[in-house]
Jmol script that loads the backbone (N, CA, C; Angstrom):
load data "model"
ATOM      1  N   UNK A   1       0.864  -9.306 -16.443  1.00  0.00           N
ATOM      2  CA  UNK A   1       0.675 -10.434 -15.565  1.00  0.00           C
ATOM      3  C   UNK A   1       1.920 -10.678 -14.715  1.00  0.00           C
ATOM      4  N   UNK A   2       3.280 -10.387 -15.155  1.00  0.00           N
ATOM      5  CA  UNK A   2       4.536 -10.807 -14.745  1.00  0.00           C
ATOM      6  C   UNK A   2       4.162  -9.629 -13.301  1.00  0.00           C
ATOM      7  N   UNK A   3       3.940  -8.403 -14.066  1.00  0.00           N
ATOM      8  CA  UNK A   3       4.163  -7.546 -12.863  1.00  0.00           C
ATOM      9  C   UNK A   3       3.452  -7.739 -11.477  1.00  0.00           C
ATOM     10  N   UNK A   4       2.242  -8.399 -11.808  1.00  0.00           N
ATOM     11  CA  UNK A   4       1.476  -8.670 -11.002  1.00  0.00           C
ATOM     12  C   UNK A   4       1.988  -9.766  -9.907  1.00  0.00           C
ATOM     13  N   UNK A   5       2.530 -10.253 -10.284  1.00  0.00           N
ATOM     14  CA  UNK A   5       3.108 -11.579  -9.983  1.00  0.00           C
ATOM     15  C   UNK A   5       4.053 -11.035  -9.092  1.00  0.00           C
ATOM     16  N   UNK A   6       5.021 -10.031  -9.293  1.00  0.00           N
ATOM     17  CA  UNK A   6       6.093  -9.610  -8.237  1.00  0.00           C
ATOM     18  C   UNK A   6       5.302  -9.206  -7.078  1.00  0.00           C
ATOM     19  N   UNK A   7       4.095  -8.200  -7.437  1.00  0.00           N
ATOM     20  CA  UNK A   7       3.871  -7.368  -6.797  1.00  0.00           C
ATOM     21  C   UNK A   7       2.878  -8.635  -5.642  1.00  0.00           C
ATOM     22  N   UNK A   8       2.792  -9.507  -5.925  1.00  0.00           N
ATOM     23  CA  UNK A   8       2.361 -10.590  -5.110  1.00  0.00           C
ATOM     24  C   UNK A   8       3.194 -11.364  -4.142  1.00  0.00           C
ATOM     25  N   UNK A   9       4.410 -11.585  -5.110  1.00  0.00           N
ATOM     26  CA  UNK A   9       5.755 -12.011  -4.113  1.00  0.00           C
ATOM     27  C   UNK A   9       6.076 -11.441  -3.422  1.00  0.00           C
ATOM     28  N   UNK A  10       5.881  -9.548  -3.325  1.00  0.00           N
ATOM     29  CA  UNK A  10       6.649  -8.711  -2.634  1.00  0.00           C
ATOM     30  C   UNK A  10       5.813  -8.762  -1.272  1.00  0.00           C
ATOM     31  N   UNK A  11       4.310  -8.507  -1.705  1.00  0.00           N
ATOM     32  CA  UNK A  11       3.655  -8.798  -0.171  1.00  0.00           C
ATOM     33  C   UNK A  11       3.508 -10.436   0.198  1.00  0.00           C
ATOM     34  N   UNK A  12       3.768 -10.963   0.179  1.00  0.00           N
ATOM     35  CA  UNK A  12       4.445 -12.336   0.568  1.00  0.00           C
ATOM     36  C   UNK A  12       5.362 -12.294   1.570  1.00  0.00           C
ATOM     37  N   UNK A  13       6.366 -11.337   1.188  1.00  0.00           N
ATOM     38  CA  UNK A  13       7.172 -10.750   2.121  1.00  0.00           C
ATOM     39  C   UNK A  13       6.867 -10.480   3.506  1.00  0.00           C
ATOM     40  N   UNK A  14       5.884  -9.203   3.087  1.00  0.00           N
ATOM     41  CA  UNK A  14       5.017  -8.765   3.907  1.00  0.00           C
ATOM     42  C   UNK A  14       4.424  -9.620   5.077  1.00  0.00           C
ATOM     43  N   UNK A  15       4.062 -10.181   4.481  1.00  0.00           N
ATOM     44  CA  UNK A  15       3.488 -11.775   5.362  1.00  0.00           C
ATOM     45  C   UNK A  15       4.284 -11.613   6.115  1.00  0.00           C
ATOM     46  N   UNK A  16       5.475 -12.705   6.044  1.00  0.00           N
ATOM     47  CA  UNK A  16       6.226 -13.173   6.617  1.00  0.00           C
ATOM     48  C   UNK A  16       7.348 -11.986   7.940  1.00  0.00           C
ATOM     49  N   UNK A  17       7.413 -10.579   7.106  1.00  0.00           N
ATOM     50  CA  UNK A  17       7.815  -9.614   7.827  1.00  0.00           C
ATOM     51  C   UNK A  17       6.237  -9.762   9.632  1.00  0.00           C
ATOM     52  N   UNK A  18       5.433  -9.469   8.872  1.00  0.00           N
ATOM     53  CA  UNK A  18       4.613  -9.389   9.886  1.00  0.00           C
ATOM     54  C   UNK A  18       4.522 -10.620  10.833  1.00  0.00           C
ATOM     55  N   UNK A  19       4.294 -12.031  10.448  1.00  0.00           N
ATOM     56  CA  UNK A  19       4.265 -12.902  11.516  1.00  0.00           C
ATOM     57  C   UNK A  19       6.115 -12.910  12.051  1.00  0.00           C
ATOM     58  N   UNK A  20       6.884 -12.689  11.679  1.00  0.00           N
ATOM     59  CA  UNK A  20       7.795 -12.198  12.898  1.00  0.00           C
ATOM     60  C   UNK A  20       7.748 -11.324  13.301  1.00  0.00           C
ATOM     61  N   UNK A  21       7.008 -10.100  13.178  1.00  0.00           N
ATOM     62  CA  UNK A  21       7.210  -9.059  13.864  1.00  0.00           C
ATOM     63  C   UNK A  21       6.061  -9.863  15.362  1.00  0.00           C
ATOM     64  N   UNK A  22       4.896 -10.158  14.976  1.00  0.00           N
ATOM     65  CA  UNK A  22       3.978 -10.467  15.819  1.00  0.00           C
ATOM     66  C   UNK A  22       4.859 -11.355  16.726  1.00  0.00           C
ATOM     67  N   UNK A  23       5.957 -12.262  16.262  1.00  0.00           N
ATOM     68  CA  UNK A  23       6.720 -13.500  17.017  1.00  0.00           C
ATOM     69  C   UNK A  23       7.889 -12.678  17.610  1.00  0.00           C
ATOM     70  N   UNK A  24       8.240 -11.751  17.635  1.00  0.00           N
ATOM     71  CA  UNK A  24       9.390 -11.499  17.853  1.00  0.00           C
ATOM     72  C   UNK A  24       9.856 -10.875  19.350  1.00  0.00           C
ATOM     73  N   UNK A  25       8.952 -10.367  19.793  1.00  0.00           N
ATOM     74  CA  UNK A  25       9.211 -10.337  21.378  1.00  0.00           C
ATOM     75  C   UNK A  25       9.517 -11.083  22.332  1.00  0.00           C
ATOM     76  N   UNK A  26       8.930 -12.658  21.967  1.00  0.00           N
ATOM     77  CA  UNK A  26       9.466 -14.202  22.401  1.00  0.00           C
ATOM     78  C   UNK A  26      10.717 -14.731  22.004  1.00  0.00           C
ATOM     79  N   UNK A  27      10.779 -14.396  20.493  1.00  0.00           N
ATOM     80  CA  UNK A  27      12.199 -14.622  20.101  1.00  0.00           C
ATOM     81  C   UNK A  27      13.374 -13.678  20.341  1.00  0.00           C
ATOM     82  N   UNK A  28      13.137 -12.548  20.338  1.00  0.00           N
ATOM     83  CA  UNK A  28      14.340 -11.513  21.144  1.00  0.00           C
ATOM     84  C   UNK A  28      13.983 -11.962  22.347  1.00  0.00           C
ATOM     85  N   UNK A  29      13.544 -12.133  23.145  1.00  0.00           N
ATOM     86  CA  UNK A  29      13.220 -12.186  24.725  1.00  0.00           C
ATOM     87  C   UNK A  29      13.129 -11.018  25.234  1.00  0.00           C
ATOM     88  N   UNK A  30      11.761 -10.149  24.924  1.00  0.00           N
ATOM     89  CA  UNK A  30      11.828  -8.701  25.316  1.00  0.00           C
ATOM     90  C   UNK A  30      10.372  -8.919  25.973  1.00  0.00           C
ATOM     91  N   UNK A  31       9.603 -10.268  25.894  1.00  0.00           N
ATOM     92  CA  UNK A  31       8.041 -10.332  26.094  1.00  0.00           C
ATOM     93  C   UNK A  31       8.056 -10.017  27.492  1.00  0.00           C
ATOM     94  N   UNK A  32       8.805 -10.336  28.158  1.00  0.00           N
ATOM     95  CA  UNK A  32       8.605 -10.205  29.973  1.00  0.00           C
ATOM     96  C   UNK A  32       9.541  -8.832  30.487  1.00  0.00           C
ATOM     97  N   UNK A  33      10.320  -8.295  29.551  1.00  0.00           N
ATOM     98  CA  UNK A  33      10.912  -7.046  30.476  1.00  0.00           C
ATOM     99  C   UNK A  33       9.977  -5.812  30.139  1.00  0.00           C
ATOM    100  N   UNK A  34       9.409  -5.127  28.560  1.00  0.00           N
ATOM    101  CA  UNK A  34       8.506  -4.875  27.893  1.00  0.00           C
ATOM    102  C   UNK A  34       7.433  -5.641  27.501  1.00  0.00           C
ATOM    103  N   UNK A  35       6.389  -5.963  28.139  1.00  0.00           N
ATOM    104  CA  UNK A  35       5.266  -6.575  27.582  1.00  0.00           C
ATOM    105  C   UNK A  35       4.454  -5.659  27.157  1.00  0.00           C
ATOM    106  N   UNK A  36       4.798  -3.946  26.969  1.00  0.00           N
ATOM    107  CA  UNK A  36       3.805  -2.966  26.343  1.00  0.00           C
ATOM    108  C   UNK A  36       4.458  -2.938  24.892  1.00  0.00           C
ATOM    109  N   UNK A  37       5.853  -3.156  24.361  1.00  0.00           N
ATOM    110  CA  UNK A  37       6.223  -3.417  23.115  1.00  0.00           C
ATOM    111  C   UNK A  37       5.960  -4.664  22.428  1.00  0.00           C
ATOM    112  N   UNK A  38       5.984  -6.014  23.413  1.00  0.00           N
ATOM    113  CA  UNK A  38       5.697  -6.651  23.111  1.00  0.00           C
ATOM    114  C   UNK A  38       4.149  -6.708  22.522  1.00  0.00           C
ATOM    115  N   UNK A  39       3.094  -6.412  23.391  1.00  0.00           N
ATOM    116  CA  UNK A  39       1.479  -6.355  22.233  1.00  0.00           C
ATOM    117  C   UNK A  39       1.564  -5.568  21.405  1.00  0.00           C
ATOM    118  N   UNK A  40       2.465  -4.555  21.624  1.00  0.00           N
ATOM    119  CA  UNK A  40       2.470  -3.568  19.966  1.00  0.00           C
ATOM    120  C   UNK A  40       2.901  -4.259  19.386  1.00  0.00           C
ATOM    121  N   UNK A  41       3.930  -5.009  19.255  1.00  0.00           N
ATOM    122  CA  UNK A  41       4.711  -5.984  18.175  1.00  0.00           C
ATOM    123  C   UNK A  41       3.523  -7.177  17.502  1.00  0.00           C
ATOM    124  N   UNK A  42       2.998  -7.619  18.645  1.00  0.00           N
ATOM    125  CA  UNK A  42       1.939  -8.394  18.401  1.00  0.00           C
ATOM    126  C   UNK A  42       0.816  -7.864  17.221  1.00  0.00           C
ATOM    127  N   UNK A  43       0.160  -6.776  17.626  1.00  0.00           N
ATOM    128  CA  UNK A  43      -0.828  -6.242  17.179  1.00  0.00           C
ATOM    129  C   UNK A  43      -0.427  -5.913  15.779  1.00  0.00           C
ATOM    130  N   UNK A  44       0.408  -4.983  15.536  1.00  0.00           N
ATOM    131  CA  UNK A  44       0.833  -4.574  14.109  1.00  0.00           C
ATOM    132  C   UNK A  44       1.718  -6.059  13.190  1.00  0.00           C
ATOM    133  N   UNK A  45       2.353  -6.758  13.727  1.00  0.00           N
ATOM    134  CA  UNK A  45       2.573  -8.093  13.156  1.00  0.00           C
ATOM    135  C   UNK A  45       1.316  -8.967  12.848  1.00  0.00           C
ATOM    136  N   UNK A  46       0.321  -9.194  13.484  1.00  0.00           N
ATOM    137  CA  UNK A  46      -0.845  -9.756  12.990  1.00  0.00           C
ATOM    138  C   UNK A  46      -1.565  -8.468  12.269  1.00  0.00           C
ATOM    139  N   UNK A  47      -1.233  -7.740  12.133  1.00  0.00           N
ATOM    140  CA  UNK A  47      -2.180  -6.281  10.735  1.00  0.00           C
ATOM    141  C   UNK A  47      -0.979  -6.397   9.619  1.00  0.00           C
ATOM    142  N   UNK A  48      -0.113  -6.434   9.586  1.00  0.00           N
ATOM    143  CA  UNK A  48       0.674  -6.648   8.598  1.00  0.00           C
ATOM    144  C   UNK A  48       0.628  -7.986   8.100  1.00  0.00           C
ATOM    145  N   UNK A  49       0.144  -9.114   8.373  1.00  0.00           N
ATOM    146  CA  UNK A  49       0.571 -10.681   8.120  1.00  0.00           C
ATOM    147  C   UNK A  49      -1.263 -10.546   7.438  1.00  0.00           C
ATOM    148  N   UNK A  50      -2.248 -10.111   8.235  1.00  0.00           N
ATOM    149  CA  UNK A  50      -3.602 -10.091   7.607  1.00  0.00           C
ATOM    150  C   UNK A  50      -3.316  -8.739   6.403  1.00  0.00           C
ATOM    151  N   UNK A  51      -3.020  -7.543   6.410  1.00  0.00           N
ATOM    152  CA  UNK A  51      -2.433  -6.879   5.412  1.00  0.00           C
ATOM    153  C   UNK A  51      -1.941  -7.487   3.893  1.00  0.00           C
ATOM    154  N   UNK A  52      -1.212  -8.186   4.187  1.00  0.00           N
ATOM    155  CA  UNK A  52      -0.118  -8.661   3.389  1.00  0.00           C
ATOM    156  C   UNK A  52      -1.027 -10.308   2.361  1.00  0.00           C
ATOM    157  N   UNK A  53      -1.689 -10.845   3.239  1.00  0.00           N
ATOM    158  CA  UNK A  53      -2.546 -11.679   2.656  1.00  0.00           C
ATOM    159  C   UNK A  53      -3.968 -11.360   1.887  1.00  0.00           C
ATOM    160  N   UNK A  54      -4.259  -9.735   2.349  1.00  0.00           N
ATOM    161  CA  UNK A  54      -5.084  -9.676   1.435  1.00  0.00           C
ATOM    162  C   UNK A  54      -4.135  -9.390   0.565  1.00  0.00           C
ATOM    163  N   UNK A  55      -3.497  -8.167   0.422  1.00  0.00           N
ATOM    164  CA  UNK A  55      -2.666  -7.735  -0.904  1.00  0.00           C
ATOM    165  C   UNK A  55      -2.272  -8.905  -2.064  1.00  0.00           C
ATOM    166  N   UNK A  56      -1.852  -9.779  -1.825  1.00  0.00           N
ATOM    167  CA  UNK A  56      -1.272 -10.567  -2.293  1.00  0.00           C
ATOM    168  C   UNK A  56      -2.438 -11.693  -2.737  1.00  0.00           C
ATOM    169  N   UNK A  57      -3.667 -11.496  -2.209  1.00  0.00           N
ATOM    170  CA  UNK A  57      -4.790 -12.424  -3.060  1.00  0.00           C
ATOM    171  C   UNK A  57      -5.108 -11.287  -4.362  1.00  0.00           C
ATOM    172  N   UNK A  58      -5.062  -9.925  -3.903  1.00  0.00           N
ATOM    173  CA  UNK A  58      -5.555  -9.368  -5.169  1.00  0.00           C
ATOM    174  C   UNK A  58      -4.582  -8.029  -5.132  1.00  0.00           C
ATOM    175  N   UNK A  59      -3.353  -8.136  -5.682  1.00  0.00           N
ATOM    176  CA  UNK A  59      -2.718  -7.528  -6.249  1.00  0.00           C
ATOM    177  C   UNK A  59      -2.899  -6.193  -6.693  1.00  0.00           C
ATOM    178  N   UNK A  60      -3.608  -5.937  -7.772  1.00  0.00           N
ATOM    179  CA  UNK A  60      -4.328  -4.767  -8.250  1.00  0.00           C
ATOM    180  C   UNK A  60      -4.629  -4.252  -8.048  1.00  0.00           C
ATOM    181  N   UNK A  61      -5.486  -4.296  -6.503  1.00  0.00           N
ATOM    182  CA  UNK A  61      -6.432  -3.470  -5.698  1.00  0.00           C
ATOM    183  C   UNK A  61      -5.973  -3.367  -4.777  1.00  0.00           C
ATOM    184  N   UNK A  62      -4.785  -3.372  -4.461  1.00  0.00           N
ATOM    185  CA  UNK A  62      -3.439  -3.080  -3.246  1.00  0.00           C
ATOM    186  C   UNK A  62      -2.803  -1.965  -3.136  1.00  0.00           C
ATOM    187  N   UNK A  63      -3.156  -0.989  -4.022  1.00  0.00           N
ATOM    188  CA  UNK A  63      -2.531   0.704  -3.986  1.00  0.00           C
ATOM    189  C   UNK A  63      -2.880   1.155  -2.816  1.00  0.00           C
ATOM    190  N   UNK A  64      -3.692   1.457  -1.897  1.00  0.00           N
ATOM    191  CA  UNK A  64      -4.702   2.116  -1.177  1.00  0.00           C
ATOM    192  C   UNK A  64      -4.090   1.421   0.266  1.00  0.00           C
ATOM    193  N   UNK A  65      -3.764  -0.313  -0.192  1.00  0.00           N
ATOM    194  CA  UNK A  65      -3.111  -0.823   1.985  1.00  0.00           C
ATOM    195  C   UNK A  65      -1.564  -0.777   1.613  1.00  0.00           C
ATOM    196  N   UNK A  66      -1.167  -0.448   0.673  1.00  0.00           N
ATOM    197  CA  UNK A  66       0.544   0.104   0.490  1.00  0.00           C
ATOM    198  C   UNK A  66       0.598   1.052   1.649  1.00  0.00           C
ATOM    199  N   UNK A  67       0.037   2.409   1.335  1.00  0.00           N
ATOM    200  CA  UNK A  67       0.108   3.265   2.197  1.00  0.00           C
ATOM    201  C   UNK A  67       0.187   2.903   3.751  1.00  0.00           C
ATOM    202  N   UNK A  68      -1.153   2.390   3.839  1.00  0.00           N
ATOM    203  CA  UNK A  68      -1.140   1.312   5.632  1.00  0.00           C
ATOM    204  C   UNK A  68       0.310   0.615   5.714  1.00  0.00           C
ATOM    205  N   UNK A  69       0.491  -0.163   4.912  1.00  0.00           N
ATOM    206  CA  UNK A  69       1.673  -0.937   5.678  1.00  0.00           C
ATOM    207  C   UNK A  69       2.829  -0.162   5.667  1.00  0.00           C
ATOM    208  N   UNK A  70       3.140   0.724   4.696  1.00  0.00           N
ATOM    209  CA  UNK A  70       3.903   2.056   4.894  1.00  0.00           C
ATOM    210  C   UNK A  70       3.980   2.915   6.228  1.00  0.00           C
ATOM    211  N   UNK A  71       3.082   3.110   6.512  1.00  0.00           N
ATOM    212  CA  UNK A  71       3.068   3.436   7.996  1.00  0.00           C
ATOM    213  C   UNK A  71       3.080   2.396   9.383  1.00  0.00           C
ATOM    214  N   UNK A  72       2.338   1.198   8.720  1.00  0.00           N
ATOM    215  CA  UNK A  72       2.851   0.456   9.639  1.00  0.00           C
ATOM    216  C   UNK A  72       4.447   0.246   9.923  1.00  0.00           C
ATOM    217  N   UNK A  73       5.350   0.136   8.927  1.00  0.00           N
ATOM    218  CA  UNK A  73       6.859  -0.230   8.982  1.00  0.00           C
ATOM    219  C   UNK A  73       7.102   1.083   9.787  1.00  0.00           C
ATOM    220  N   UNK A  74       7.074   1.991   9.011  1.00  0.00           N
ATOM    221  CA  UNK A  74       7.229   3.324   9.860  1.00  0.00           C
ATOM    222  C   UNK A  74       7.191   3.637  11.436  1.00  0.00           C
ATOM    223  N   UNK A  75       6.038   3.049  11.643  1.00  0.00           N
ATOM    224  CA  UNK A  75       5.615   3.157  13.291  1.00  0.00           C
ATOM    225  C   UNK A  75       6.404   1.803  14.210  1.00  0.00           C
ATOM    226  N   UNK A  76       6.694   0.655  13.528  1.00  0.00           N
ATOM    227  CA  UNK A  76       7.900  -0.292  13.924  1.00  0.00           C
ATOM    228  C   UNK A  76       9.103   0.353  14.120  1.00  0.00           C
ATOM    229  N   UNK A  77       9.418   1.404  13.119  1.00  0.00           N
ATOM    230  CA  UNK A  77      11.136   1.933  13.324  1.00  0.00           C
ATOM    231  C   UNK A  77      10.974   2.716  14.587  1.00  0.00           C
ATOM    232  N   UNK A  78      10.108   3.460  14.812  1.00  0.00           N
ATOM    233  CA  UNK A  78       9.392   3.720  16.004  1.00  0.00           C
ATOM    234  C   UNK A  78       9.252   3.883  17.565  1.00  0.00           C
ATOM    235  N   UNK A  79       8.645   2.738  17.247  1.00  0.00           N
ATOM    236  CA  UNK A  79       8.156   2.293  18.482  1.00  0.00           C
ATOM    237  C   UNK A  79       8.697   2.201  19.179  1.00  0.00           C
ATOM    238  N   UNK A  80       9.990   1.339  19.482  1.00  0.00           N
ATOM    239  CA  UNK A  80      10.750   0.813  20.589  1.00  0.00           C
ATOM    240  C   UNK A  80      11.192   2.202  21.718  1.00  0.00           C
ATOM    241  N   UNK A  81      10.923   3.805  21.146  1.00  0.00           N
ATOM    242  CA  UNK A  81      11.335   4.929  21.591  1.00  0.00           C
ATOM    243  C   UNK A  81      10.225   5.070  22.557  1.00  0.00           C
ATOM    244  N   UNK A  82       9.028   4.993  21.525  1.00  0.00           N
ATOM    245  CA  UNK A  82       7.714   5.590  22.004  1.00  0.00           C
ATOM    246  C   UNK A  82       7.079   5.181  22.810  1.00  0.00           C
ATOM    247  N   UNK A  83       7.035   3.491  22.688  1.00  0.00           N
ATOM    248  CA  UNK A  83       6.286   2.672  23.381  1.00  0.00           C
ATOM    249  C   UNK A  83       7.065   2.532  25.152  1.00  0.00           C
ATOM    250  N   UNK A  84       8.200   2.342  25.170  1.00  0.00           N
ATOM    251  CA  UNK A  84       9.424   1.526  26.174  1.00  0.00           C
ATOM    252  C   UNK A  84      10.162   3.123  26.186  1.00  0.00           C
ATOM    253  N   UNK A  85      10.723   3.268  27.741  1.00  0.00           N
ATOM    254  CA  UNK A  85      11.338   4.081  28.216  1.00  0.00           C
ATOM    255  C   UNK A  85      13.119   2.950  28.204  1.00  0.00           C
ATOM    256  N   UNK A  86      14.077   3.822  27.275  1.00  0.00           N
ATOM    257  CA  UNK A  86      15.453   2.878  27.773  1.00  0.00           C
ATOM    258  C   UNK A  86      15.515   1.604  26.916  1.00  0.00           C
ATOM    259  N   UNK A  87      14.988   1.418  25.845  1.00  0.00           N
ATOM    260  CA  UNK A  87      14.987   0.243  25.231  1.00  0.00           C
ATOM    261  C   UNK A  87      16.362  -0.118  24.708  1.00  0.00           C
ATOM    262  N   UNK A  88      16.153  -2.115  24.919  1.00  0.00           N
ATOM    263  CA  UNK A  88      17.659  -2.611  24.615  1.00  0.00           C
ATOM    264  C   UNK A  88      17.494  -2.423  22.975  1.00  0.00           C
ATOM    265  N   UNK A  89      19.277  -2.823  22.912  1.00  0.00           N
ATOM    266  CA  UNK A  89      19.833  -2.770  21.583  1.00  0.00           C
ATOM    267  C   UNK A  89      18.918  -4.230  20.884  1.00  0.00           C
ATOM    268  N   UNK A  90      18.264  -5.138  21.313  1.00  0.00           N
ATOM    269  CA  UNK A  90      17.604  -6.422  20.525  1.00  0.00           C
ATOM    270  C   UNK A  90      16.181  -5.864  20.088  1.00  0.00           C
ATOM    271  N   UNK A  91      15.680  -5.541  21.034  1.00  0.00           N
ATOM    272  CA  UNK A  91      14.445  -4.816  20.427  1.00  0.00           C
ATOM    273  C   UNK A  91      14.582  -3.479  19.595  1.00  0.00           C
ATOM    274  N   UNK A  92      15.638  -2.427  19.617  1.00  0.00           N
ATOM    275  CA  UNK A  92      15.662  -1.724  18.656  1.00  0.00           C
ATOM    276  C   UNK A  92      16.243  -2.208  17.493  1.00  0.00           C
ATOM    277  N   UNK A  93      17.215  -2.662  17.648  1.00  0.00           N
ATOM    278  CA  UNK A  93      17.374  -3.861  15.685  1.00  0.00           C
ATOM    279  C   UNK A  93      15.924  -4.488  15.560  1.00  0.00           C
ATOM    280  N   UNK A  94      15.497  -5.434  16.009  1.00  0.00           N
ATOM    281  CA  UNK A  94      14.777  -6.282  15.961  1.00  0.00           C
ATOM    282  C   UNK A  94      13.544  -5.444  14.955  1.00  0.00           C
ATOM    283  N   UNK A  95      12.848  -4.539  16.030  1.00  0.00           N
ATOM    284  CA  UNK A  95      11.655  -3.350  15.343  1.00  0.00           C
ATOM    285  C   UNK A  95      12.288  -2.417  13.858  1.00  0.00           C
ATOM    286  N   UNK A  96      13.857  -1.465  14.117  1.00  0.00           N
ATOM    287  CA  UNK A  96      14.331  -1.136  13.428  1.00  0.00           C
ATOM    288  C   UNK A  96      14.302  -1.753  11.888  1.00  0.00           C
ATOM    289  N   UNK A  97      15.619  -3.272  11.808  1.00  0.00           N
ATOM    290  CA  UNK A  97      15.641  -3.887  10.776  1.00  0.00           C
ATOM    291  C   UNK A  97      13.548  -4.331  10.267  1.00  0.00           C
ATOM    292  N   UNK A  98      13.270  -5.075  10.712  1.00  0.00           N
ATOM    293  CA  UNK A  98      11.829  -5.450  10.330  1.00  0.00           C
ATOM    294  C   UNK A  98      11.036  -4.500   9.547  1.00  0.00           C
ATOM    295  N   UNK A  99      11.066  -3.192  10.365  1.00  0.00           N
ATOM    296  CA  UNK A  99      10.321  -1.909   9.845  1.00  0.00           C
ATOM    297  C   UNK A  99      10.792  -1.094   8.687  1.00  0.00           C
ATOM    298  N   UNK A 100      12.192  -0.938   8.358  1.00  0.00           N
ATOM    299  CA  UNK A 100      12.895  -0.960   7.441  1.00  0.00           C
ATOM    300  C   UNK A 100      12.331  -2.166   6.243  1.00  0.00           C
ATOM    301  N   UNK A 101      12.423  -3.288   6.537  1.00  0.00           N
ATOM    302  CA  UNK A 101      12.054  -3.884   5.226  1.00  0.00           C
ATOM    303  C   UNK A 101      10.457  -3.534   4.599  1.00  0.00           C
ATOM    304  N   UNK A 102      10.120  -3.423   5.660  1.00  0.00           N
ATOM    305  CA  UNK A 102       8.334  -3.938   5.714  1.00  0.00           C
ATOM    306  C   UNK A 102       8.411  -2.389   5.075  1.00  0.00           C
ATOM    307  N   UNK A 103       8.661  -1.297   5.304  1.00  0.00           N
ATOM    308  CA  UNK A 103       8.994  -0.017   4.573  1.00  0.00           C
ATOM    309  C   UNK A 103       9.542  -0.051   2.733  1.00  0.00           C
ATOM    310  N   UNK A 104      10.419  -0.673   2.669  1.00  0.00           N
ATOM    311  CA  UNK A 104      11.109  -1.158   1.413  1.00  0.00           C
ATOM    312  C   UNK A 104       9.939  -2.175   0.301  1.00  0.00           C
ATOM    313  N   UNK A 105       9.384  -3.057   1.439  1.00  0.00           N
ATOM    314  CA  UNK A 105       8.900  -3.831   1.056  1.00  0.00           C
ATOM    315  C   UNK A 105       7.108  -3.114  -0.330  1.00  0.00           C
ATOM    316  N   UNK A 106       7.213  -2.293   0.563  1.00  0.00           N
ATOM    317  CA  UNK A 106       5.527  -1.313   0.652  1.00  0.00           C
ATOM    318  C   UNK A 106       5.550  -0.584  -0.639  1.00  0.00           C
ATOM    319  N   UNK A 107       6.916   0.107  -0.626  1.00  0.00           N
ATOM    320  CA  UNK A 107       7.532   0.931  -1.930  1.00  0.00           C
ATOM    321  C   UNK A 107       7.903   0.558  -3.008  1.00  0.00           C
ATOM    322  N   UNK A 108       8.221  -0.527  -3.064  1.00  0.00           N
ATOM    323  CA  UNK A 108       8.855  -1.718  -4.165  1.00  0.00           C
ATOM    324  C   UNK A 108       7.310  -1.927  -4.647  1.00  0.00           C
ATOM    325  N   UNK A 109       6.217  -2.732  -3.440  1.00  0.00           N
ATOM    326  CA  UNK A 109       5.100  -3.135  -4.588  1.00  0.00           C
ATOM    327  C   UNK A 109       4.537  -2.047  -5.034  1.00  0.00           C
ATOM    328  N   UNK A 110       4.102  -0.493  -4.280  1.00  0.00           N
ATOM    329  CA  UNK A 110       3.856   0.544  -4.888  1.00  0.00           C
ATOM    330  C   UNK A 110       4.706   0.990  -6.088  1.00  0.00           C
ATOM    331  N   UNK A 111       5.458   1.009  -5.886  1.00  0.00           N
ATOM    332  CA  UNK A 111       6.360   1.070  -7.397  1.00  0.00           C
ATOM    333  C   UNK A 111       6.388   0.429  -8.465  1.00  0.00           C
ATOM    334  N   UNK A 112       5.913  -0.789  -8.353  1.00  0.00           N
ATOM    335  CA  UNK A 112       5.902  -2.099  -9.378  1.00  0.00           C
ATOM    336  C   UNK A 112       4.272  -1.809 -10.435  1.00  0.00           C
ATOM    337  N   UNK A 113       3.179  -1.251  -9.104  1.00  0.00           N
ATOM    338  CA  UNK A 113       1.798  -1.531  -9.171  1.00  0.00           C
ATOM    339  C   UNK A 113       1.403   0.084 -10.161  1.00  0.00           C
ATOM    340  N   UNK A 114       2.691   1.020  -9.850  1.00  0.00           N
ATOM    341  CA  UNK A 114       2.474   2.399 -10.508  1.00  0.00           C
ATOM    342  C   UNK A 114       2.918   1.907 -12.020  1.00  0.00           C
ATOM    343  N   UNK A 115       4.227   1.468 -12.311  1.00  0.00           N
ATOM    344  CA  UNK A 115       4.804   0.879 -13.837  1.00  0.00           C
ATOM    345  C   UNK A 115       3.979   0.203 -14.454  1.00  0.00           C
ATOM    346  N   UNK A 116       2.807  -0.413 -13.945  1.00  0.00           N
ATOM    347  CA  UNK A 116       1.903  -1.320 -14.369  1.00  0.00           C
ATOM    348  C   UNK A 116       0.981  -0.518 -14.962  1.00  0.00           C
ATOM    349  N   UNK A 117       0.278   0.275 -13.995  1.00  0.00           N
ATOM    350  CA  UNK A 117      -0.357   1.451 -14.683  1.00  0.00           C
ATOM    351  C   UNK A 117       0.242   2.013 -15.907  1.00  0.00           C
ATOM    352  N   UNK A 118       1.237   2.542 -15.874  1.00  0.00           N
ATOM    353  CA  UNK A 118       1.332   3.387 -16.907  1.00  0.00           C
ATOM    354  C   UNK A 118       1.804   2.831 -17.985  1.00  0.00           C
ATOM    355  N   UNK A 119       1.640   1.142 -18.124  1.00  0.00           N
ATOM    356  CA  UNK A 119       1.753   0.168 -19.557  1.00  0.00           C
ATOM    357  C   UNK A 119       0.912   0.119 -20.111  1.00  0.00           C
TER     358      UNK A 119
END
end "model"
wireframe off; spacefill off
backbone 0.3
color backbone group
């Protein structure tokens, strides 16, 4: 039950990684020079924040959108190359750091949700 419990806090995280990622083009101020990073930021911040709220209603059955948000963080470290020709140093921290956690974040509850198994 304990484990379960992290592995709930951890996408909690998740959450919260995602509604700033979705917020964060307004808050770096990148929405009007890139507004094509900006809806990517949007789009995958609201899939990670809906992501992260299912995970975290049911824990257990969260092995399978680990992977998804795994690639989602992934495609955040990303983006700022792929999406934007010349991107500033705020939007590459900004996507960088975020995608990095939301990465950390994915592996930690996959990791927590594998130890569980094998108790």
């Amino acid at each position: 039950m304990l484990q379960t419990r992290g592995v709930a806090a951890v996408e909690e995280l998740v959450i919260l990684a995602g509604v700033w990622t979705a917020i964060s083009a307004w808050t770096v101020h990148f929405a009007a020079a890139r507004p094509e990073l900006a809806i990517t930021n949007l789009i995958v911040g609201i899939s990670l924040a809906a992501l992260g709220l299912c995970m975290s209603m049911v824990p257990e059955r969260s092995q399978d959108l680990n992977f998804i948000v795994l690639l989602l963080g992934a495609w955040l470290i990303v983006a700022p190359w792929v999406v934007t020709r010349n991107p500033d140093t705020g939007m590459i921290l900004s996507n960088v750091i975020t995608g990095a956690c939301v990465c950390l974040f994915s592996l930690t509850a996959g990791g927590l949700l594998m130890t569980k198994r094998r108790t």
